[in-house]
Structure formats: structure tokens, C-alpha cells
C-alpha positions in Angstrom: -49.7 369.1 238.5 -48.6 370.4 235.1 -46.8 367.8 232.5 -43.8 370.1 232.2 -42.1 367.6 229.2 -45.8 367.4 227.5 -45.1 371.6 227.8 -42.2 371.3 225.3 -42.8 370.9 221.2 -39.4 368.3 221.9 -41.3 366.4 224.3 -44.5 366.2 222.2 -42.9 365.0 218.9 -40.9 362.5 220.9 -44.2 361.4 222.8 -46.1 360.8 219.7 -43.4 359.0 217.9 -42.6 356.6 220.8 -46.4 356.4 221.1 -46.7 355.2 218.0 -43.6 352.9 217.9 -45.3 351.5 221.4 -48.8 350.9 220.2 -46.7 349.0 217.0 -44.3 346.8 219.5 -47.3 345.8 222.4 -48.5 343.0 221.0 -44.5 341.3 219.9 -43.7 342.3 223.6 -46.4 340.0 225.3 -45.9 337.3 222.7 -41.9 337.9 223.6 -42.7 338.0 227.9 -44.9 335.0 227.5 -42.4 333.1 226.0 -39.6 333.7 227.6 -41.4 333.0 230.9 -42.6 330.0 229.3 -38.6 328.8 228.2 -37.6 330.5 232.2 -39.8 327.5 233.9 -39.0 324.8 231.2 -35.0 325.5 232.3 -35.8 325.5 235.6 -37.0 322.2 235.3 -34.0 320.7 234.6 -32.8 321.8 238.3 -35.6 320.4 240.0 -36.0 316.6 238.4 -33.2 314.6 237.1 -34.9 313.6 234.5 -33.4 313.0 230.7 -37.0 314.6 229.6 -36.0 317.5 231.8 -32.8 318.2 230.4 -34.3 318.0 227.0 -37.0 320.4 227.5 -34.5 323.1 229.3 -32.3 322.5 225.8 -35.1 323.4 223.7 -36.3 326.2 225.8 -32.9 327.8 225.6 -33.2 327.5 221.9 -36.8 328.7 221.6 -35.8 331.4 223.2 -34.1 333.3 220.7 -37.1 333.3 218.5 -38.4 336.0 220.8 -36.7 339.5 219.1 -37.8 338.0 215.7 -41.6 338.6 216.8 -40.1 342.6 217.3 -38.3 342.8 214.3 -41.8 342.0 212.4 -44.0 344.0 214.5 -43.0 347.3 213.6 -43.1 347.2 209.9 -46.1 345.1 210.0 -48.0 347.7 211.7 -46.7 350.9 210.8 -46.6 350.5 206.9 -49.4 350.1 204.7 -49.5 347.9 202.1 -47.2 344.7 201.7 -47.1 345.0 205.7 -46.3 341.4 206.0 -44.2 340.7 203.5 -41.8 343.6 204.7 -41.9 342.4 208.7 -40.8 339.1 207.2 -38.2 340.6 205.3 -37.1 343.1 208.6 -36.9 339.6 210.6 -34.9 337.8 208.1 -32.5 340.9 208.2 -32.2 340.6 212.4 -31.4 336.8 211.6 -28.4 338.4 209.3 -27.0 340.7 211.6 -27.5 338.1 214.9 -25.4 336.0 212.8 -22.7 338.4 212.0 -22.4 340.1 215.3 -23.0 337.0 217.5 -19.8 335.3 214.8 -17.8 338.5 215.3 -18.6 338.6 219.1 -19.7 335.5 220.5 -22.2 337.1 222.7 -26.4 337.5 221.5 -27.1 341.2 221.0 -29.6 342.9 223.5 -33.0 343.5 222.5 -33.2 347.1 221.6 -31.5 345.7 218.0 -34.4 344.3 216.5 -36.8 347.5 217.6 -34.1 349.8 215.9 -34.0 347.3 212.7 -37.6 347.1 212.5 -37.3 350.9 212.7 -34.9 350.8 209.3 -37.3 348.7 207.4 -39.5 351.5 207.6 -37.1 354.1 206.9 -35.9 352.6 203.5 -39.6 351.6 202.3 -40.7 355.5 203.1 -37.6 357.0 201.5 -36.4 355.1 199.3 -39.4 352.7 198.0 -40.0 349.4 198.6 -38.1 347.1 195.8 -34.7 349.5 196.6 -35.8 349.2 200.4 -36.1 345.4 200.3 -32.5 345.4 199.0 -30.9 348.0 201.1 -32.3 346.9 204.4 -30.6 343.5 204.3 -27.1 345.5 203.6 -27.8 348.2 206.5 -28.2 345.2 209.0 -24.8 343.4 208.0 -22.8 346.6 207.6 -24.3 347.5 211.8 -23.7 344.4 213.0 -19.8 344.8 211.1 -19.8 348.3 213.1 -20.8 347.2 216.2 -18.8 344.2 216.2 -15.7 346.1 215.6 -16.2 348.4 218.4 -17.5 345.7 220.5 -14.2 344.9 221.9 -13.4 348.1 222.8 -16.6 348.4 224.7 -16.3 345.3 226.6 -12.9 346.8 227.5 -14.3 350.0 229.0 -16.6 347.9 230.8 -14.2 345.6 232.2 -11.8 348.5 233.8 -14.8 350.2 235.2 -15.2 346.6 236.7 -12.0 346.4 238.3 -12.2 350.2 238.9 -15.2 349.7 241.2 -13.5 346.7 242.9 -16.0 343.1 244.0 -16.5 343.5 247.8 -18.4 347.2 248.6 -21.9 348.2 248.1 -20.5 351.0 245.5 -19.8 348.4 243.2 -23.3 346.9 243.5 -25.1 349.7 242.9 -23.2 350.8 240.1 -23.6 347.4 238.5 -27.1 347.5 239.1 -27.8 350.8 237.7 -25.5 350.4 234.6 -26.9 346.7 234.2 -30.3 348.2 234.2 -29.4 350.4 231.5 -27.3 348.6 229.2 -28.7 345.5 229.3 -31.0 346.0 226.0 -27.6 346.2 224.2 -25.8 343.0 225.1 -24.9 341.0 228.3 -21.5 342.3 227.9 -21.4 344.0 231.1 -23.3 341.6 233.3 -21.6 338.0 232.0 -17.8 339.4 233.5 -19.8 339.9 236.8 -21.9 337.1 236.7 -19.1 334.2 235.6 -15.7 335.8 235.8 -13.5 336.9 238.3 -15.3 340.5 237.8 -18.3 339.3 240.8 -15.8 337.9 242.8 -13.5 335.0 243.9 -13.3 332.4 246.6 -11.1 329.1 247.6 -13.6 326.2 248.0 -11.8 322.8 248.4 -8.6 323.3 246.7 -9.9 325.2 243.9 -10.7 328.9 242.8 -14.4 329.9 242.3 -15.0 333.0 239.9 -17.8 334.9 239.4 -21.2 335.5 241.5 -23.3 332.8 239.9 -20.7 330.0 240.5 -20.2 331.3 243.8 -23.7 331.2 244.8 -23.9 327.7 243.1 -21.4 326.6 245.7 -21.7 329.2 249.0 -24.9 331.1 248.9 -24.1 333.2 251.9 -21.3 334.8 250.5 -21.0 338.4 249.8 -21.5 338.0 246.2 -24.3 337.5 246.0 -25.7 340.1 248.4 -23.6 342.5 246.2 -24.4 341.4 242.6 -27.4 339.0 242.9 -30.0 339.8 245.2 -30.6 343.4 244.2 -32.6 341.3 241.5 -34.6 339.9 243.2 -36.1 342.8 245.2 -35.9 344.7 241.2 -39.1 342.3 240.3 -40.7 343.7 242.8 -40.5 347.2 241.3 -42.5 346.3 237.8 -45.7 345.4 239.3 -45.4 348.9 241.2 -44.9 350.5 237.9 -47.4 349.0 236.0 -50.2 349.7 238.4 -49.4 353.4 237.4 -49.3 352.8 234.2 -52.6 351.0 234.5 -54.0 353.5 236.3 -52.8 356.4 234.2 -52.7 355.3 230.4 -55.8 354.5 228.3 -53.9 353.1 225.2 -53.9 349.4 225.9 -56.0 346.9 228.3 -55.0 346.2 232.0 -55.1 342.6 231.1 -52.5 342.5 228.4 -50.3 345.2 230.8 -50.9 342.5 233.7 -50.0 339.5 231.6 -46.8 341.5 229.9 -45.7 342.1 233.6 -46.2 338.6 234.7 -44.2 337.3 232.3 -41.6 339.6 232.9 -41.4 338.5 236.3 -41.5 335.0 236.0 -38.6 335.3 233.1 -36.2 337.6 234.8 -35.9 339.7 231.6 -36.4 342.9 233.2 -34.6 344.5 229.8 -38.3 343.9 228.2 -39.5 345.9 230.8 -36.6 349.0 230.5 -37.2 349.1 226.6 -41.0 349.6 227.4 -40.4 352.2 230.2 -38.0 353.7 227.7 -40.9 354.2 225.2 -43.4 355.1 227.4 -41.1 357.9 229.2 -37.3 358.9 229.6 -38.5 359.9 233.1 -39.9 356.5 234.1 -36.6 354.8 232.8 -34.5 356.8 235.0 -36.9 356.2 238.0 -36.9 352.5 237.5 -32.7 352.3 236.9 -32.9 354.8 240.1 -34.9 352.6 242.5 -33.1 349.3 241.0 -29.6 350.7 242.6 -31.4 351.2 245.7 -32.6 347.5 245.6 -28.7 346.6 245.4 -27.5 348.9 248.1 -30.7 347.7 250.1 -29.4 343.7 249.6 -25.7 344.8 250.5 -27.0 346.5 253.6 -29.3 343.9 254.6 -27.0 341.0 253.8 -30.2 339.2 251.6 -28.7 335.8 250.1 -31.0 335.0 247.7 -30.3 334.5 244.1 -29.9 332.4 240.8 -28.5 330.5 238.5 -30.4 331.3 235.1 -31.7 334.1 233.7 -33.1 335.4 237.3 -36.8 335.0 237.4 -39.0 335.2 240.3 -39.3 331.2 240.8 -35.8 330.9 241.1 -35.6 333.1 243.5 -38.0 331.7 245.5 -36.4 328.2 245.4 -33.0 329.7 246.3 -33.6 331.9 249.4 -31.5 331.4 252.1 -33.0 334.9 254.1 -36.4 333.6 254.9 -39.2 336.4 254.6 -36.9 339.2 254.9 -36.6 339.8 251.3 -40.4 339.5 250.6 -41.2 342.3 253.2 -38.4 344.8 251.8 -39.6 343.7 248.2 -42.8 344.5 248.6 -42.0 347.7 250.2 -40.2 348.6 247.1 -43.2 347.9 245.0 -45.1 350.1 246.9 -42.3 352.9 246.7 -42.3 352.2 243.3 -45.8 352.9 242.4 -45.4 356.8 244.1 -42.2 357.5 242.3 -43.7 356.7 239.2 -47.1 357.8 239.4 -45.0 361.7 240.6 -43.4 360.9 237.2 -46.0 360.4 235.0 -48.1 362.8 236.8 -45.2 365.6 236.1 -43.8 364.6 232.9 -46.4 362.5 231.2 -46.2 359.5 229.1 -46.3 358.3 225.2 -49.7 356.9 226.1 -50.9 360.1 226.6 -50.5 361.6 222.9 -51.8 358.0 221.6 -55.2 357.4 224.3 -57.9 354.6 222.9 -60.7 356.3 222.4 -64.5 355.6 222.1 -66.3 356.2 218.1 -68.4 358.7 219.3 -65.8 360.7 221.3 -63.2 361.2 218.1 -65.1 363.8 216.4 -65.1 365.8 219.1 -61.6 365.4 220.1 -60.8 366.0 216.7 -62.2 369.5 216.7 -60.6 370.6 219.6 -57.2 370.0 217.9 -56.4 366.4 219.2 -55.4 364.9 222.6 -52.1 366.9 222.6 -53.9 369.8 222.4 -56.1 369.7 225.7 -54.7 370.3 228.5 -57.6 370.1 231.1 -61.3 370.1 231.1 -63.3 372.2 233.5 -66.6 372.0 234.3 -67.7 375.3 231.9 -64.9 374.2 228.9 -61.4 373.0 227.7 -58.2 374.7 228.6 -56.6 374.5 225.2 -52.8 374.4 224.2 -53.5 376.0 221.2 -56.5 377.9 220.5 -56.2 378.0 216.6 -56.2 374.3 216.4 -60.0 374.5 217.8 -62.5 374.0 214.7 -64.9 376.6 216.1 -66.9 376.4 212.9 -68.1 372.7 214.0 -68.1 373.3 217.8 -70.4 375.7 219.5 -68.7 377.7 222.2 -66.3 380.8 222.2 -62.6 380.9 223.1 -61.2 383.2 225.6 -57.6 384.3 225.9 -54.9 386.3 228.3 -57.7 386.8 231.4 -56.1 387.4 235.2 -56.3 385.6 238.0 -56.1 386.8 241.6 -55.1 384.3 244.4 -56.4 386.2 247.6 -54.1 383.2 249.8 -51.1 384.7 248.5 -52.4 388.4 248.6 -50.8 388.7 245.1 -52.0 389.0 241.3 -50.9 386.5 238.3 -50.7 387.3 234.9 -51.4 384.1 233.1 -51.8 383.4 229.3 -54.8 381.0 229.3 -56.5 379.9 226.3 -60.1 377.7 226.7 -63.4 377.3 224.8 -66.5 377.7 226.5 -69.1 375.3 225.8 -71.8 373.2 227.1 -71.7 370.7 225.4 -72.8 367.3 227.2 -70.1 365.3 225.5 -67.2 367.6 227.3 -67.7 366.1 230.3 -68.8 362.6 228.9 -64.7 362.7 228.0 -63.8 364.3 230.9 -65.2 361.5 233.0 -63.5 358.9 230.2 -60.2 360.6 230.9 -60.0 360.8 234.4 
């Protein structure tokens, strides 16, 4: 089936650049997924054993923790600007420590994850345009002056938030799949639209011995089996059953990075409950795979409503604790696995229609670039036959290097349909081994 966004000189440019901005950030986001899986089971710990050592190792874990968009913030200048490299992700990363401050002072809340991606994104900005030293000086000013900008407005957005809250209501499966689609999407900005539901009167209220309970995650702390936490917690769970699902397609679809490092970015994902990690990589990788995934996660929550799953958590939501706080018994295992499976066809139809960043930035071997080179680049192939390459642009093909001859604007009859097509088709011949030596690579 035909990449229809790859088809599109849009599509391409932003496929290149989030390709780019991907293969920059891979490295930061396992280092970030490991160690906030890491700090997930050191908090956890403080649940299980009543133990002062406990408690002191779920402290530090929550303070380790925000280390982790530091490691973005330093990744992308480090590894998309040449020269100085180092000294410039240090400087991006002592920026995101100005504008945390600022915005988290102005606030009170952490900002989401996609800051540090779009700061580290500004570092390189001002040392292309403007030069390093001026750069250097400006970046630190464009950090503070955002998070002044943001924390101004963040009121108001943390209002808009709240009425759609109390629009939706706290005891219908509407207002759990909205929350879990909007969550999905907004989380890499802040928490503020998941904290009213999570700990306010916004995921629901309940008289327990004399006293009101607010919010899901006291709720469940107290009464597992109400409806809160069908509505607003379990959909979770069965979401962390979605990312494997997706990242077997994008292990068996994109060539830019290892299956290991994908597998261990994916575990730790899971075991942390920071599924925003995952969005912002989706989000890179494809638009279309980001709606798919915030798709499939309101199903989850309409799913756990229907079903009446009471399973959920206390923390930040990863895998373990829902496994130690399950009150449904293997229910939600079956229907989470079935989502993972569901998953991996959704998204392998959208990749396989739409394409992905990986596919403008593939890994390839020394003795295949030349040749890819010559026929204008990966962008520029659009499938290999046994006889040539079907070409997006034949004047890109260095046919004074290559030998073969390029063919344009020939007809094709389909005798199943009885009718004639008129198609614009561009390829070289050639037979040259090496074609299908990266035809087979590709595949």
C-alpha cells in the first residue's frame, strides 16, 4: 500500500526533521525510561516493607527523578550541532533548570516533558542564527521569558480544564474516555489535567466513616471497587498493554535504531507508568501513530467502565503496581493482551499507509550508501522491483555513476477490471546485484 503522507513534500520535510530530532533524542529517552522505571520500583518499595530504609529510598527516587528531562535538554544540541556540542547541551540543560524553576514557582506544578525537547530545540536555533557567544546569552533569556508566558496563561488553562471536568460530570463512561484521550495527549505538557481527577473532587467523591473522600486515587486507596476507579484508573492499566503492540511494529518496520534499545525503552516505559515518554516518541515517529495510540487508549477506558475492571494505583501507574492492586483477577490480563494484539494491526495499517520518520532516516550498511546516494536518497525510492527502482523523482538519479536507463509515463492495463490506467511512473532499469542486495535489506 502507498505511503500517502510520504506522497506529500509537507509530509517529507516533517519526516526528515522529526527523523532527525528522533535519532538526536533516542539515546536521552532510554537513559530517561530506565530511570524512571528504576525510581517507579524504589517508590514502590516504600508500600511493600515498613522499613525506614524504604521510605528513604522512595524519597530519593522521587527526587532522582526529575533529573530525567535534563538528559533531553542535552541530547539535542549535543548531537545536532557541531562543534562545542557539549558545552552547549550543558548550557541548554542549565536553561530547563531556569525555566523548571520559574514555571514550577509561578505554578506549583513540574512541566510536562515535551519542554525540554522544544528548549533543546532553541539552543540550536540561536547558535545557527544568531552564533554561538550571542546564542549562549539569549537562550538562557528565551527559557525564563517561556516559562513567564506559560505561567501566566497557566491558570487560565487549568481553568478550561477544570470546567470541561465538571462539564463531563465523574460517574459515566463519557467522562472516562474523554479523560483518557485528553490525558494521553496533554500529558507531555503538565499534569494539570490529570492531578484534579486523580486527587480532587474532579474523579469523584465518597462518604467513608464520617468523612469525605475526593479524588480517584484516594478513593481507590480506601474502596478499590468503586466506580472510580473503573472510570479513571484502570483504562491505565490495559494502556500498557498497547506499547508493546506498537513497538513490535515499529520493530518490525523501522531500520533506524536496534530492537534491543526499542525493547529496553518499552520496558521501562511500562514498568514506570510514564506513557507521556512513549506519546512524545510516537509523536516523532508519526502524527498518525499518535492519534492511533490516544485512539485505542479511550477504548481501554470505555473497555474498564464496561467491564467494571478495579485495578489501579497509587503512584505514577506502572505495570507492578498494577499487578499488586488487582482486585478483577485475570480479567484484565486477557482484555490487555487483546489490546496489544489490536494494537500491533492498527499501527502496522498506519505505518504501512502513512509511513514513519524512520523511514527518511534508515541505518544503513557502508557499502549500500553510495548506491542509495545515486539514486537520490531513501526519500526518493519508492519501491524496488525485481528489473529496477520505481523513483520519486527521476532527475535526482545520478545516471552518470549508475548504469541503467530511466523510463517515464508508460500504461498499464489491468485485464481484472477490463479497463486502462494512465499512470505517471518513473524507474531506472538496472541490473545491478546491489539493487536487490538493498531490496532484501529493506524488506
Amino acid at each position: 500500500m502507498k505511503r500517502l503522507f510520504l506522497d506529500h513534500t509537507v509530509g517529507m520535510r516533517f519526516y526528515e526533521k522529526s527523523g532527525r530530532w528522533l535519532q538526536a533524542l533516542w539515546g536521552a529517552f532510554c537513559i530517561v525510561a530506565v530511570l524512571l522505571a528504576l525510581c517507579q520500583l524504589l517508590q514502590i518499595s516504600e508500600d511493600l516493607w515498613n522499613h525506614p530504609w524504604s521510605s528513604i529510598a522512595a524519597t530519593f527516587a522521587r527526587q532522582a527523578k526529575k533529573m530525567a528531562p535534563y538528559f533531553i535538554a542535552f541530547a539535542l544540541p549535543y548531537h545536532l550541532l557541531p562543534g562545542s556540542r557539549t558545552k552547549c547541551g550543558v548550557w541548554s540543560a542549565l536553561s530547563y533548570g531556569l525555566f523548571t524553576a520559574l514555571f514550577t514557582a509561578v505554578t506549583n506544578s513540574d512541566p510536562g516533558l515535551l519542554w525540554p525537547i522544544l528548549l533543546g530545540l532553541g539552543a540550536v536555533l540561536c547558535k545557527d542564527r544568531v552564533g554561538e557567544k550571542q546564542g549562549m546569552l539569549l537562550l538562557p533569556m528565551l527559557a525564563l521569558s517561556l516559562a513567564g508566558l506559560l505561567g501566566a496563561t497557566h491558570g487560565y488553562y487549568e481553568s478550561a480544564l477544570l470546567w470541561l471536568l465538571r462539564k463531563l460530570g465523574n460517574n459515566n463512561a463519557v467522562a472516562g474516555v474523554v479523560f483518557g484521550i485528553l490525558n494521553t495527549l496533554l500529558r507531555p505538557l503538565s499534569a494539570a489535567f490529570e492531578q484534579p481527577v486523580y486527587l480532587h473532587s474532579a474523579g469523584g467523591a465518597v462518604w467513608l466513616d464520617g468523612q469525605i473522600l475526593t479524588g480517584a486515587k484516594t478513593i481507590f486507596a480506601a474502596k478499590p471497587d468503586r466506580l472510580a476507579t473503573a472510570l479513571f484508573l484502570s483504562g491505565k492499566g490495559l494502556q500498557l498493554f498497547l506499547l508493546p503492540g506498537f513497538a513490535c511494529t515499529l520493530a518490525d518496520c523501522g531500520k533506524a535504531r536496534s530492537k534491543a534499545a526499542l525493547a529496553l525503552f518499552t520496558v521501562g516505559c511500562v514498568l514506570s507508568g510514564h506513557t507521556e515518554l512513549f506519546t512524545l516518541f510516537l509523536a516523532l515517529e508519526s502524527p498518525f501513530l499518535l492519534l492511533a495510540f490516544a485512539g485505542l487508549t479511550g477504548g481501554c477506558y470505555l473497555v474498564s467502565v464496561l467491564l467494571g475492571l478495579h485495578w489501579g494505583f497509587l503512584q505514577n501507574g506502572g505495570i507492578v503496581e498494577f499487578l499488586l492492586h488487582n482486585s478483577s483477577g485475570a480479567l484484565p490480563y486477557l482484555v490487555g493482551v487483546t489490546f496489544c494484539v489490536l494494537a500491533y494491526f492498527v499501527s502496522r495499517y498506519a505505518v504501512v499507509r502513512y509511513g514513519i520518520a524512520e523511514h527518511s532516516c534508515v541505518w544503513l550498511p557502508e557499502d549500500l550508501r553510495p548506491l542509495v546516494q545515486e539514486l537520490g536518497g531513501l526519500q526518493n525510492i519508492l519501491a524496488i522491483e525485481n528489473d529496477g527502482v520505481q523513483v520519486r523523482n527521476s532527475k535526482r538519479v545520478n545516471t552518470l555513476l549508475l548504469e541503467g536507463e530511466l523510463k517515464e509515463d508508460r500504461f498499464i492495463t489491468d485485464d481484472r477490471r477490463q479497463r486502462q490506467m494512465c499512470i505517471r511512473d518513473s524507474r531506472f532499469i538496472t541490473d545491478d546485484p546491489q539493487i536487490q542486495t538493498l531490496k532484501e535489506y529493506l524488506q
